[in-house]
C-alpha angles and dihedrals in degrees: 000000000000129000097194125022118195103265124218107221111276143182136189133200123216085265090050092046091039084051093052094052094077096048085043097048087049096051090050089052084055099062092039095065090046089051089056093050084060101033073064099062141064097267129185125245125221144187120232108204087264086070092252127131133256130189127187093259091066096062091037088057098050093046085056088042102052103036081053098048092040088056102057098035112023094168103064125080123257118210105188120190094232113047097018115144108230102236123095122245118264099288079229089071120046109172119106133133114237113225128199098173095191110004111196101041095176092049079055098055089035092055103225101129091241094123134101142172111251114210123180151165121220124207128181092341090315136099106245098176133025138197125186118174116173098188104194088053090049089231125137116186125186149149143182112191132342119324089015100113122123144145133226114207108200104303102334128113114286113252125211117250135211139199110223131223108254108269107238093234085070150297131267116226123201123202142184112279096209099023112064135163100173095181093061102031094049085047080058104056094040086089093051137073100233126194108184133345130215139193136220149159129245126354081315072104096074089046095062074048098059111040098052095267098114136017106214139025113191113184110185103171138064125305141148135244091250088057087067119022107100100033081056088063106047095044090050093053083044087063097254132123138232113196133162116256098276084047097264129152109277103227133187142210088066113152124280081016086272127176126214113214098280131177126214126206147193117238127315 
């Protein structure tokens, strides 16, 4: 398998990146149900050389991911998570989708349903289409340009999702079930009127995000692009925001595929 293909320049219009959703959405269904086959089963746990941990399920995803991906669309760069090699594309050719085969690897191995496959297209340094299945939950999220969100709950229609404006009584934050820094992220919402706080696992955080049921989602600690690239998408079609911590724009295609703190955010 490989991670990153040399890419052509490319470049993709709304229709092209609308016409991609569907195909995208599919392939991460597929590895989702190949993730189940295995979250049934005894699996073994190991150790990558981060101290994070890998199942089986993570490299038989990605297998699935990349050879699709590879397939519709053969002249765009893949970055997988697993086998990625840790230099960014040229700068000249920024184009690469950003692939997270099994995020929340330790909801996984914890069993408690909080994991999804994270599937997205980079453009000039942005995410420009996301797809989030979390396939023990039977959701499928993804975007592709402003007021593109949408959710897909099992096999009923997808519905169109929305980030709220933060209600005055307070805001609801939202936080990493398995990755917290409580000193810096308590120093963060002294500043803010806060009205409940919730916990997940995985970018289901942007979801909640992006579909009106939380407010805020500050992440301080180390993560990856493909962490957040397509939740990044979809909340940003959803009419929500991802900024570093000073506000600026969250970019991508930074070597080793290293993330900076960053908050996002609901609407305005």
């Amino acid at each position: 398998m490989t991670a990153v293909m040399t890419p052509k320049e490319t470049t993709m219009s709304q229709a092209d990146l609308g016409a991609l959703i569907a195909p995208v959405c599919a392939i991460a269904r597929k590895a989702g149900d190949e993730i189940l086959e295995i979250y049934g089963t005894d699996f073994a746990v190991r150790v990558k050389a981060d101290a994070s941990p890998v199942t089986d399920a993570d490299e038989a995803a990605e297998r699935i991911i990349v050879a699709e991906l590879a397939r519709i669309a053969p002249d765009i760069t893949i970055v997988a998570e697993e086998a990625a090699a840790h230099k960014a594309p040229d700068a000249g050719s920024r184009c690469f989708w950003a692939v997270d085969p099994l995020d929340g690897t330790k909801e996984f191995v914890k069993r408690n349903d909080e994991f999804t496959v994270n599937i997205a297209l980079i453009a000039d340094r942005r995410p420009v289409l996301g797809v989030i299945h979390a396939p023990a939950l039977g959701l499928t999220y993804s975007a592709a340009g402003a007021g593109t969100a949408m959710c897909q709950d099992g096999d009923a229609p997808a519905r169109p999702i929305a980030a709220r404006t933060a209600p005055g009584d307070g805001v609801v934050v939202i936080s990493s079930r398995s990755h917290r820094t409580d000193a810096e992220l308590e120093r963060f919402l002294s500043d803010l009127k806060v009205k409940a706080r919730l916990v997940c696992g995985s970018a289901l955080k942007f979801c909640k995000v992006a579909s009106g049921e939380a407010d805020i989602y500050p992440r301080f600690g180390p993560c990856s692009e493909w962490d957040t690239a397509a939740g990044q998408a979809i909340l940003e079609a959803a009419g929500g925001s991802v900024t570093t911590l000073d506000g600026g724009a969250f970019l991508y295609g930074k070597p080793g595929f290293e993330n900076p703190d960053f908050i996002a955010r609901g609407k305005a």
